[in-house]
N, C-alpha and C positions, 0 to 999 in steps of 0.2 A: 504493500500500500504506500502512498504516496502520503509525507506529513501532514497530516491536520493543523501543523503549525504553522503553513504556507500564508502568509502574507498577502494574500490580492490584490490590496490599494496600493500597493509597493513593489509591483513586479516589475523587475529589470534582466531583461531578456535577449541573451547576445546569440545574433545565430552568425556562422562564420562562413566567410566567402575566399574563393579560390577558382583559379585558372583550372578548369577542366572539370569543374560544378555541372551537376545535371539542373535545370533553374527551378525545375517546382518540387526539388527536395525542401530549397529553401522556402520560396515564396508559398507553396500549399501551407505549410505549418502557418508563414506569418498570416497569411487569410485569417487563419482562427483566432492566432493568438493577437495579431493587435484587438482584438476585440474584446479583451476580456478586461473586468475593470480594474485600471491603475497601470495597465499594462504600460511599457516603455521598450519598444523594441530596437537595438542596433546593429546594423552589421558592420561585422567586423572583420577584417583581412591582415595578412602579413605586415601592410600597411596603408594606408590610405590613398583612394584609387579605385582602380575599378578592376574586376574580375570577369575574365570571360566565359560563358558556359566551355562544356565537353565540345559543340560544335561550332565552337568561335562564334558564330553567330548574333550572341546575343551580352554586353555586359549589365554588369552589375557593381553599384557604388559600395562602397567599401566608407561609411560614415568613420570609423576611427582603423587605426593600424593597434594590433594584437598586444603590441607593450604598451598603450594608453589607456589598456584595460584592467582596471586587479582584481576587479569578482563579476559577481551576476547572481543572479536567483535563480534564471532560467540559463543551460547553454546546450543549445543546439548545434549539433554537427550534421550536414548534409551531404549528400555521397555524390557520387560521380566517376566515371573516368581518372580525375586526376587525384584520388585518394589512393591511390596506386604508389603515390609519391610521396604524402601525407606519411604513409604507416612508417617512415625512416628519415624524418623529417625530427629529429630528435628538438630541435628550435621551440617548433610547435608543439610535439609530443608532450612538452615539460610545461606548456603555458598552459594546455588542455588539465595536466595533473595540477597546476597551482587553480587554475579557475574551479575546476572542477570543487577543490576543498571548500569552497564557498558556496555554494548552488545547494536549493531545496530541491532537484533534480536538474538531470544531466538528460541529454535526448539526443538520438541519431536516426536518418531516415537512410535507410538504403545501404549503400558499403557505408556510408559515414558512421557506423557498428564499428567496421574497422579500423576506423582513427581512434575511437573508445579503447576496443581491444589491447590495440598496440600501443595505445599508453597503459595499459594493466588496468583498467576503469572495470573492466566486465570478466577479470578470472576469475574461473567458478559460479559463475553465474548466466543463467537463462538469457539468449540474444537470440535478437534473428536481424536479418540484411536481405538486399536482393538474394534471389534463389538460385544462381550463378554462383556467388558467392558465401553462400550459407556454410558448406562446409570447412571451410577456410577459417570460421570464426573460433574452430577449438585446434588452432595452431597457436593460436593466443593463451588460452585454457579457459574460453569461453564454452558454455554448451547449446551448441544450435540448435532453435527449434522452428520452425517449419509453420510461422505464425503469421497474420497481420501484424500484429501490434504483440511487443512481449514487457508487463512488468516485472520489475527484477530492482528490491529497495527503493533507492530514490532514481534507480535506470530503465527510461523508456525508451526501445529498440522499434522501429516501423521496419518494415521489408522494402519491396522496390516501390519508390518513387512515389507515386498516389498514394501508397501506405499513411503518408506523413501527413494527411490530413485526416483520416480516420486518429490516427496518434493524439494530432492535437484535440479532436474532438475528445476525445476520453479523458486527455486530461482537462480541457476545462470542464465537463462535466466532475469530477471527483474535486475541482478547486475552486468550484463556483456555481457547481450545482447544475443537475440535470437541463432543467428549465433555460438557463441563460446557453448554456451549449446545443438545446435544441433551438433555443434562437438564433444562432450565429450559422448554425445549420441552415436553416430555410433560409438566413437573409443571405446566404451565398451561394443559395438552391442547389446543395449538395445532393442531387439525386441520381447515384449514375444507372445511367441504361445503355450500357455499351451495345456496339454493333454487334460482336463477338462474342461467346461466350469461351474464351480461351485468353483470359486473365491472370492464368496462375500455368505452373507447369502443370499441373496435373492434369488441367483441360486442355493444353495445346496442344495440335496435330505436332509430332515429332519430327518434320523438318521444316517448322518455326520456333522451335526450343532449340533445333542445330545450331540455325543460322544466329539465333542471340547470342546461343555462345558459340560462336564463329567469332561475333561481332566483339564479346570481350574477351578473345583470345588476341587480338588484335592491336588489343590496348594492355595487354599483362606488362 
């Protein structure tokens, strides 16, 4: 379970940005979370500047650079491609363990599990990541599980991508109450109705589970 002693009117909520980010690891979560009350949401990067997704395509601002930060309540890590780089990135690795000692939870959506990991945030403990990458997370002495959303103490783990908006919703319901997270729901008219029903491995035809992981063999 998540502290009861969380704070609301005083949430300070750092989610962190980097070259090679997938974008709505980050931004699905902030959808929810700027909405919850008191919230203060920043993103934060190696330093200040902008970050480009996994497809070059798209940046993202970078409000403070990572050593103008010394805590948070909330931190967020979000996955991508370039967490690849992250997990040996020892700089980072160490700002991730000092922030983290501050935070009424710590969060990652997709491999951003594996920035967790490999700062030692999730050994012996329940995680999940994209499903590419799930088994990889008990090279760390995490134990993968095969989940949406996994709580584990003050550590909440989303799977791939769109996970991290089911994540945030759970957590503001358990820190703010059913009620205001089914509002924030409908006011972002979270209702998927995919085209597809092959969302997860388990439903995909197997040579569109190849080709994903084709796709991040590519990028190892």
């Amino acid at each position: 379970m998540i502290s009861p002693d969380l704070e609301v009117n005083h949430m300070d909520i750092v989610i962190y940005l980097f070259d090679g980010i997938t974008a709505l690891d980050a931004i699905g979560p902030y959808e929810v979370l700027t909405r919850l009350p008191g919230a203060r949401v920043r993103f934060v990067g190696p330093e200040r500047g902008t970050a480009r997704t996994d497809n070059g395509a798209l940046a993202l601002v970078c409000d403070a650079g990572r050593d103008e930060i010394e805590r948070a309540d909330i931190l967020l890590m979000p996955g991508g491609f370039g967490t690849r780089r992250l997990e040996h990135d020892a700089g980072l690795l160490e700002w991730v363990q000092r922030i983290d000692r501050t935070t009424s939870t710590t969060m990652s959506v997709c491999t951003g599990a594996m920035v967790l990991a490999a700062a030692g945030l999730l050994e012996g403990r329940e995680a999940t990541t994209h499903w590419v990458s799930l088994e990889r997370l008990s090279e760390y002495g995490a134990i993968p599980r095969a989940q949406r959303v996994v709580t584990s103490g003050k550590y909440l783990t989303a799977a791939g991508v769109s996970a991290g908006i089911d994540m945030a919703l759970e957590f503001a319901a358990r820190t703010a109450g059913a009620e205001l997270a089914m509002s924030v729901q409908l006011g972002i008219e979270y209702d998927p109705a995919p085209p597809f029903d092959c969302g997860s491995v388990q439903k995909a035809p197997p040579e569109i589970v190849e080709s994903i992981r084709a796709r991040f063999r590519e990028h190892s």
